[in-house]
Structures are given as structure tokens and as C-alpha cells.
N, C-alpha and C positions, 0 to 999 in steps of 0.2 A: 426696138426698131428691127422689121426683118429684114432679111440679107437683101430683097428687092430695091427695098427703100432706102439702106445703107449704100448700092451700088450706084445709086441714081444722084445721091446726093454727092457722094465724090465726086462721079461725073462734073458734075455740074462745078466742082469748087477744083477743077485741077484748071481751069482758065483765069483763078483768080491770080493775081498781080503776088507777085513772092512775098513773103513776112519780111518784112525789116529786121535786122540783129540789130541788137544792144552791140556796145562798145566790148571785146575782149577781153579788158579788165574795169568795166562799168554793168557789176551783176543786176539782173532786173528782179524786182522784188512783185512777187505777183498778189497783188491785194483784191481778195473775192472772197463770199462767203462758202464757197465749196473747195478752197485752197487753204492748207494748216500747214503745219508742220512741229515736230516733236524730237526731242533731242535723244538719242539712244546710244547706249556704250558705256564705260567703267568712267568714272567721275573721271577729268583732267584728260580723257582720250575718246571723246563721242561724238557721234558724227551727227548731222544735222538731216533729217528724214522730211523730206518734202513730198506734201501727199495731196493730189488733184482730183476728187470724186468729179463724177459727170452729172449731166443734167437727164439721168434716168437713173428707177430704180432696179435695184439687182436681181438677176433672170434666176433663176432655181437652180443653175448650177455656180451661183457666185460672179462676180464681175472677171472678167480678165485683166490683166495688170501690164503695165509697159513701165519696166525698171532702166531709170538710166544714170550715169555715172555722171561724175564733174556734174551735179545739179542745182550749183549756183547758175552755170551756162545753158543746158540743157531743158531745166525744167520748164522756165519762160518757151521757149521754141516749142518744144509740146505741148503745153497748155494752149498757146496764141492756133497753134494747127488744129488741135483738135476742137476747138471753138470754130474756128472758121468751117472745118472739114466737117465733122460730127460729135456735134457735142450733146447728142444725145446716145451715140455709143455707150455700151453698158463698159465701158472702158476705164480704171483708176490708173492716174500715173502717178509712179514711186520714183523717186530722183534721190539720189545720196549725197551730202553736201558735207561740208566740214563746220563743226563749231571751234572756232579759234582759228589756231593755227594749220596751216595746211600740207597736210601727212599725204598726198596724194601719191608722189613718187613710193613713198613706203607700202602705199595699200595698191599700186596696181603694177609692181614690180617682182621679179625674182630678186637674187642675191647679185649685184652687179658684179660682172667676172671680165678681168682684162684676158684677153688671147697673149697667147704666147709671143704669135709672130704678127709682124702688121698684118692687118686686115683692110682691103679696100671701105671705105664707106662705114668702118665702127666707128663709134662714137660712144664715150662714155655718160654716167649719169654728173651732175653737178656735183661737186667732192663734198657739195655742206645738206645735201639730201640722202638720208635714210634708205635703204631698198632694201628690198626682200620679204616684206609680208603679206604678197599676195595670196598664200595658203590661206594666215589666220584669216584676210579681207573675204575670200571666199566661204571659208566655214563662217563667217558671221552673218552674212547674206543668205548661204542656204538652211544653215540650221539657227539661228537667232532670230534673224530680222523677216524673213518670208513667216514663222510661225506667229512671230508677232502682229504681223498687218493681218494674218487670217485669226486674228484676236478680233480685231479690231474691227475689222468687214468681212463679208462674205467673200472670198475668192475662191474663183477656178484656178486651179493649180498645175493643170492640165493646159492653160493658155496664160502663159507671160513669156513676156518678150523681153530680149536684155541687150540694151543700147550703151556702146561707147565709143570716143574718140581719142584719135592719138593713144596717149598710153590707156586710156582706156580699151581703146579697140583691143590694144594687142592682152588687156588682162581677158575683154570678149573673149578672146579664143583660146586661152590656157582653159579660161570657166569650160567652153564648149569642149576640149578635149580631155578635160579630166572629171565632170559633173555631168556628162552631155545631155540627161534628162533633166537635170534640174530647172531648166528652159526649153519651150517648143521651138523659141526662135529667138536669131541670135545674130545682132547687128554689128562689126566693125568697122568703122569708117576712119577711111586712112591709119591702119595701124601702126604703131612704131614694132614696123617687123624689122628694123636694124639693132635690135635688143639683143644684147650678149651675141652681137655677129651672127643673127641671124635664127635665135635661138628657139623663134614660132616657128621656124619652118622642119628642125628637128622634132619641136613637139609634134606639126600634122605628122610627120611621118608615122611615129610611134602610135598615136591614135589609130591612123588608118592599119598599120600592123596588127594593132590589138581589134580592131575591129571584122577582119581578116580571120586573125587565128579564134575569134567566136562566135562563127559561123556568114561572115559576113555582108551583115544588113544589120540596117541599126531600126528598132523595133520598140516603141512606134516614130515615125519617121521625124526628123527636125530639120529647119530653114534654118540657113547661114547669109548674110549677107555681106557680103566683103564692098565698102565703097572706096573710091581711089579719084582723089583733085588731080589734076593735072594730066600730062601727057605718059602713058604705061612706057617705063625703060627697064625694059625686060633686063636679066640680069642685073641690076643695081641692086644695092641696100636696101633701097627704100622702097621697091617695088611688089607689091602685095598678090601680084597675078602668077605667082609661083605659090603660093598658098593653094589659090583657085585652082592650078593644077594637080597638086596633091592630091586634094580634098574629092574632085568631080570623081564621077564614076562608082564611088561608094553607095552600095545600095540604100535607102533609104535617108540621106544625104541631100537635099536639095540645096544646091550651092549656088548665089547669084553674084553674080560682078557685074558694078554697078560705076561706072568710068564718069566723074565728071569732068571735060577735060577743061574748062570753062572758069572750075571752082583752085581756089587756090588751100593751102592746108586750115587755116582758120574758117574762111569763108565755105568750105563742105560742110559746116555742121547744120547750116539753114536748110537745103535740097535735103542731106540725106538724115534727118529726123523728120521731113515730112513724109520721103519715104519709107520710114523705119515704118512711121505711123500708119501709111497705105499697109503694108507689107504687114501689120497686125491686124488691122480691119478686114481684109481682104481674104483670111486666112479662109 
């Protein structure tokens, strides 16, 4: 499809009536013959690979990819959008799910750390959830599971997108601060920036530091999108447009905020995966 006829078709499908969500703990199981999925990981610890080919075939530099987290939740919402939106985009969506038990807090977490002295707005992790293996989660995704799907299919490696919520969002932006190439573009929606007291907002800094002291532009350029439910209160825990502040003005940094004030924290994930999915098409 060219970009003319990709543009026209959005158009047209951004007046259509919102996607329904499934229940928040009633996952949709998406039954089509261009939807699979495959178990990947060390026997007793392997996560569950949910993989959505399009209804075109792959252009001569490989399909591009929209990887998204929690995709028992997430995969449905992207497939039902990019059906409706373009589903003939040379588009594969990769979603990461769990087989069995769910290690999620473990795979998009640091080490939970209590502060010393109280802190407004901390909040700890559940005392019977695991954390702190967002390094290995990240090494498996960039160096396992990305070479594996370019086993599998043609990708452009040069255009994938990586979508998450909640604690995903906030593993989004450790990925985007410590791999920042390993994605062009890079979705957070509503992230738990209240982690270790706040402890996204020391990583942008260091980023923007290190970005700083090596000559500072990032080269070649990468989209962030930070989305936020509700009303912005600036200073709180929970408020992610301190991030957006960080982050702006970094050369080659396109940084978006994207305020739904409408959406509440479960209910953002319908708008901003269909924007995630604009904000890949559009690129």
C-alpha cells in the first residue's frame, strides 16, 4: 500500500465508533488464519509469543513490527485496530504473553527498593511478587526474541515500535534509555513512574546526560510517546509530564504527550494503542 493510500484510509477510519475492550481480567483469544503463536524460553519459564501477520505481502525491506507487552491484553486491541484501520499495512504485530504463571511484575521491574525516609506517593511492590529482571527481560527481547521473529519472517529492523502500559510503560522507557536504538519508536501509556520513588525520572536524567556528553543528538532520530488518563497533577507520583519535561529539547528526540483526560488507568489502553498504531503507520 503507498503512503497516499495508507493516509486516506486512516482518514476515513478515524470517524469510526471506538473498539470495544474485552473485560480486564477476561483475555480475548484471537482466532484467524494469519494469527499464531509460539512458546519461547527455558522449559518451566517461557513466555507465550503472539504473532499477527497482515493481509499484505512483505515489501523488500521486510515488514515492520509493533511489539507490545501484557499481550494477553494488548494483542486483541491491535489486531481489532489494525483490521479496522489497515489491514493491509505491511505491518506484523508481536505481543509477549505469559505461559502459566505470571512473572510480569518480575520481567518489567528493577529491584524493589524501600526509601529511607517517607516519601509522598511511594508505594511498594506486592510482598508475594518477584522484581528486578527487567535487564535479563530486555536482553531476551533484544538479543533472543527480535533475531528469532527475523528467522521467522522478513523484518525491517529499522522500524518496530514498542508498546506498553502501566508497568509496562515504565519498562518502555528504561528499554528506551538504556537500548534507545533497539526501537524507532517507543509507546508509554500511563506509566508507573511512582517506581522506586520516582526512579524513571532519575533514569531520563542520566540518559539525557549521556546523551549530552556524546555530542548531543541522538542519530538516527527516535519517537517516544508518553500517554497519561486523567487530569495532569503536576508534582505527584503518578504524573508522567515531568518525564516529557526531561526528555523535550534533546536533539533528535521527538517526544509526544498525549493527555487523555476522559480515560481512566485501565480504560487508556483502547485510544492509546490505536494511537500507538497511528503513530507506526504514519511514521
Amino acid at each position: 500500500m503507498d503512503r497516499r493510500s495508507l493516509l486516506a484510509l486512516l482518514a476515513a477510519s478515524a470517524a469510526a465508533p471506538a473498539l470495544a475492550q474485552p473485560g480486564h481480567d477476561l483475555p480475548e483469544d484471537i482466532v484467524h488464519p494469519r494469527a499464531s503463536h509460539f512458546a519461547f524460553g527455558p522449559a518451566g519459564d517461557q513466555w507465550r509469543i503472539l504473532v499477527g501477520l497482515p493481509d499484505a505481502p512483505s515489501p523488500p525491506q521486510g515488514y515492520s513490527v509493533i511489539l507490545s507487552l501484557d499481550g494477553q491484553r494488548t494483542f486483541p486491541l491491535f489486531w481489532r485496530h489494525r483490521e479496522a484501520r489497515a489491514p493491509q499495512a505491511p505491518v506484523i504485530l508481536v505481543a509477549i504473553s505469559y505461559e502459566g504463571a505470571n512473572r510480569r511484575w518480575r520481567d518489567l521491574t528493577s529491584r524493589s527498593m524501600k526509601p529511607i525516609a517517607p516519601i509522598l506517593g511511594y508505594r511498594a511492590a506486592p510482598a508475594d511478587r518477584l522484581t528486578g529482571g527487567r535487564a535479563d527481560f530486555l536482553a531476551m527481547i533484544g538479543d533472543e526474541l527480535l533475531p528469532e521473529l527475523a528467522r521467522r519472517h522478513p523484518l525491517d529492523r529499522s522500524q518496530m515500535t514498542l508498546y506498553g502500559h502501566s508497568l509496562g510503560g515504565l519498562f518502555v522507557l528504561h528499554a528506551l534509555f538504556t537500548r534507545p536504538h533497539l526501537f524507532a519508536r517507543y509507546v508509554a501509556a500511563d506509566p508507573s513512574v511512582w517506581w522506586n520513588a520516582g526512579e524513571s525520572q532519575r533514569e531520563a536524567a542520566a540518559f539525557v546526560g549521556g546523551v549530552l556528553a556524546a555530542g548531543g543528538v541522538i542519530d538516527p532520530g527516535i519517537q517516544v510517546m508518553i500517554a497519561q488518563a486523567g487530569r495532569a497533577r503536576q508534582n505527584h507520583p503518578h504524573d508522567p509530564t515531568a518525564l516529557v519535561r526531561i526528555l523535550s529539547g534533546v536533539r533528535g528526540l521527538e517526544v509526544l504527550y498525549r493527555p487523555y483526560p476522559q480515560e481512566d488507568h485501565g480504560s487508556l489502553m483502547v485510544p492509546s494503542t490505536a494511537d500507538a498504531l497511528d503513530l507506526h503507520l504514519w511514521r
